[in-house]
N, C-alpha and C positions, 0 to 999 in steps of 0.2 A: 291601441285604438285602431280599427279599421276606414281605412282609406274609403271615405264614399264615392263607387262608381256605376257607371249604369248598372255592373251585375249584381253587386252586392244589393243593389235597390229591387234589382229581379228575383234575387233570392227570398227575399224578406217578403216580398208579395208573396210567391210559391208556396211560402211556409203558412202563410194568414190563409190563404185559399186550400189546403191541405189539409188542416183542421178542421174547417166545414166538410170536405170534398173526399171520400171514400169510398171504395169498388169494393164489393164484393163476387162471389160466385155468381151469382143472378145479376147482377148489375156491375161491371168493371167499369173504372176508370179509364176514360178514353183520355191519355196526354197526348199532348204536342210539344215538338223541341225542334227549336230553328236553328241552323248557323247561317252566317252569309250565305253561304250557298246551295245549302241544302235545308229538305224536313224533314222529320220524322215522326209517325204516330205510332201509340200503342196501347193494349187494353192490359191495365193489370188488376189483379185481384190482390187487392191491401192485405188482406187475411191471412194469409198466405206467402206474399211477397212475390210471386209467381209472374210473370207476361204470358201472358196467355195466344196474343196475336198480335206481330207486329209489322208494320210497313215503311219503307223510307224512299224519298228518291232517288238511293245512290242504288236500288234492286234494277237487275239488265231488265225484266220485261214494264218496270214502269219509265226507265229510260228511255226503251225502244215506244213506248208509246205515247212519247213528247217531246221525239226529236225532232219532228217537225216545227213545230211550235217553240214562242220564245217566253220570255219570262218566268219569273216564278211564282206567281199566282199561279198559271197554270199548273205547275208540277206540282203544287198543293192541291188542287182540283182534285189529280191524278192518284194522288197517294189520300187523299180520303174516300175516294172511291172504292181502293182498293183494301184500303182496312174494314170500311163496309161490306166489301164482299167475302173477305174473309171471316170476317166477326158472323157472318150471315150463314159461312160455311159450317163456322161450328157451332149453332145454333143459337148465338148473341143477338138480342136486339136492342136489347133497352143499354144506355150506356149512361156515366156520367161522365160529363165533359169537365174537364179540367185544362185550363190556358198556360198553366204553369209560371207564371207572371207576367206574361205577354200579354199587349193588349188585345181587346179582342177585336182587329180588323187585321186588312189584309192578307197574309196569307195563312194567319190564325184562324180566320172567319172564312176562308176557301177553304179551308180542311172539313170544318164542322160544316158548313153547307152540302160541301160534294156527300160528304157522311151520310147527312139526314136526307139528299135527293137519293141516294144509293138503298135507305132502308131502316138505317138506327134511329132507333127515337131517344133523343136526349132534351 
């Protein structure tokens, strides 16, 4: 029997939200994945299995442009901007968003905002 802990509860969400929740060609999957100290976004195509475009805070030019600033709201700000402008790059606009079990505020909800001010429509 598995020990209930906060992951194991994150996991079981991820998988119920996974079910409804699929990317393809025309429309990827926009996740998100937190650790303490960092985030990460990315588009994949389910179909496939494939990432198509991804972004995190630990890349040097979105480091360099949030060392002024503190927090990490912020640096979610910065890395869904910039999954936006990539996804923009290669031609992505519509996306579905997927939380990954995470609730949906703080620095879940600064990724998908900076996102959709950036240009994706989810």
């Amino acid at each position: 029997m598995l020990k209930r802990t906060l992951k194991t509860g994150r996991f079981k969400r991820a998988t119920r939200i996974r079910k409804k929740v699929s990317g393809t060609e025309a429309r990827p999957r926009l996740t998100v994945y937190r650790s303490n100290t960092q985030i990460y976004a990315q588009l994949v195509n389910d179909l496939t299995g494939s990432t198509l475009v991804s972004a995190s805070s630990i890349v040097k030019n979105i480091k360099e442009n949030i060392k002024g600033t503190k927090g990490k709201i912020e640096m979610s700000k910065a890395v869904g901007k910039e999954i936006a402008k990539k996804a923009l790059d290669a031609n992505i606009t519509e996306v579905v968003f997927d939380r990954n079990g995470y609730k949906y505020h703080g620095r879940v909800k600064a990724v998908a905002d900076a996102a959709r001010e950036a240009g994706l429509k989810f």
